[in-house]
C-alpha positions in Angstrom: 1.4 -8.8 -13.7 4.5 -8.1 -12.1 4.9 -5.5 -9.1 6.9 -3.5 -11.8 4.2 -3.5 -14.0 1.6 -2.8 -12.0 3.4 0.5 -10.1 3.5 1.7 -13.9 0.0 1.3 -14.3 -2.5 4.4 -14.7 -4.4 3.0 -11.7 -3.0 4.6 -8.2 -1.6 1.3 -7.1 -1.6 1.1 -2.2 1.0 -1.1 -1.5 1.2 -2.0 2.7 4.9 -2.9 3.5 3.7 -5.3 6.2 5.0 -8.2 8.8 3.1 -11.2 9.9 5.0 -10.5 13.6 3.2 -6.8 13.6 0.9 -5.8 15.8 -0.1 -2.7 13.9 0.2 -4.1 10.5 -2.6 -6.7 11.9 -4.7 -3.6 12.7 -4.4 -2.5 8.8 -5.6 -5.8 7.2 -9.6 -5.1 8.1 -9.1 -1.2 6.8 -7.2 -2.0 3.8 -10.7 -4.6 3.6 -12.9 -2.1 3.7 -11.0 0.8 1.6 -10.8 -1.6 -1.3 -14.3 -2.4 -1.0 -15.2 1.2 -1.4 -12.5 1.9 -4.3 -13.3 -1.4 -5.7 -11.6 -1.4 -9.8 -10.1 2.1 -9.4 -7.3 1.0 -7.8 -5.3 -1.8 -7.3 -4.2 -2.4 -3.1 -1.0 -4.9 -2.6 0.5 -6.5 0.7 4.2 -7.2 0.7 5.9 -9.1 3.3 9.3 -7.7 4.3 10.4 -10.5 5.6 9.9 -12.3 2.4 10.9 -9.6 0.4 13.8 -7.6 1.8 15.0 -6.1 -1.6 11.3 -4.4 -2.2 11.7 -3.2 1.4 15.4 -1.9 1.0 14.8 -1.0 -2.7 11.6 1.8 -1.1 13.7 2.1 2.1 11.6 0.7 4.7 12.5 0.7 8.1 9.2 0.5 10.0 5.9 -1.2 9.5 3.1 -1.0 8.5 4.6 1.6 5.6 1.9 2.1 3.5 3.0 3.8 0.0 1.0 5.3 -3.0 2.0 4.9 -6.2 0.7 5.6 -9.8 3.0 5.9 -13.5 5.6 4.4 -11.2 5.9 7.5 -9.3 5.6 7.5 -5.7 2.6 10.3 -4.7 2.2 9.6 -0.6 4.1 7.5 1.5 3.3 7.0 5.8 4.2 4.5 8.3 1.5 3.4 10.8 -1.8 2.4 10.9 -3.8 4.9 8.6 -7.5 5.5 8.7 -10.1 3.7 6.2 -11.4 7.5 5.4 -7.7 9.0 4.3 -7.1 5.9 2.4 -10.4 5.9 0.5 -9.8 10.2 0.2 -6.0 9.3 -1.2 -6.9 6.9 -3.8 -9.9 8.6 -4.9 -8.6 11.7 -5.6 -5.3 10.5 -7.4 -7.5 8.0 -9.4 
């Protein structure tokens, strides 16, 4: 499945716009762990690199990392930049799911 295809999806897709240079975006890894344990099926969670993908990051308009941004039907529902909590994630997706 393509990234296309899967922000289309009817499942609220979490992608984390991430560097491997980032301190905060290292902080992110073990939450994003444990929110997709607790979602589990009813959403999908996705890292991107910027680094190693510049166009998704200019194509959504990142400037900073970690952006963290929700999307579901293609549409974008929540978008934030810094580390998030495992609670607000888990809260996000499940109520959008």
């Amino acid at each position: 499945m393509t990234f296309q295809e899967m922000i289309q999806s009817e499942k609220p897709v979490l992608v984390d716009f991430f560097a491997t240079w980032c301190g905060p975006c290292k902080m992110m890894a073990p939450i994003l762990d444990e929110v997709k344990k607790k979602v589990g099926d009813n959403a999908h969670i996705i890292k991107i690199d910027v680094d190693k993908n510049p166009q998704a990051a200019q194509v959504y308009q990142v400037s900073g990392v970690p952006t963290l941004i929700l999307f579901k039907q293609g549409k974008v529902l929540w978008r934030q930049s810094g580390v998030v909590p495992a609670r607000e994630l888990e809260r996000l997706l499940q109520s959008n799911a």
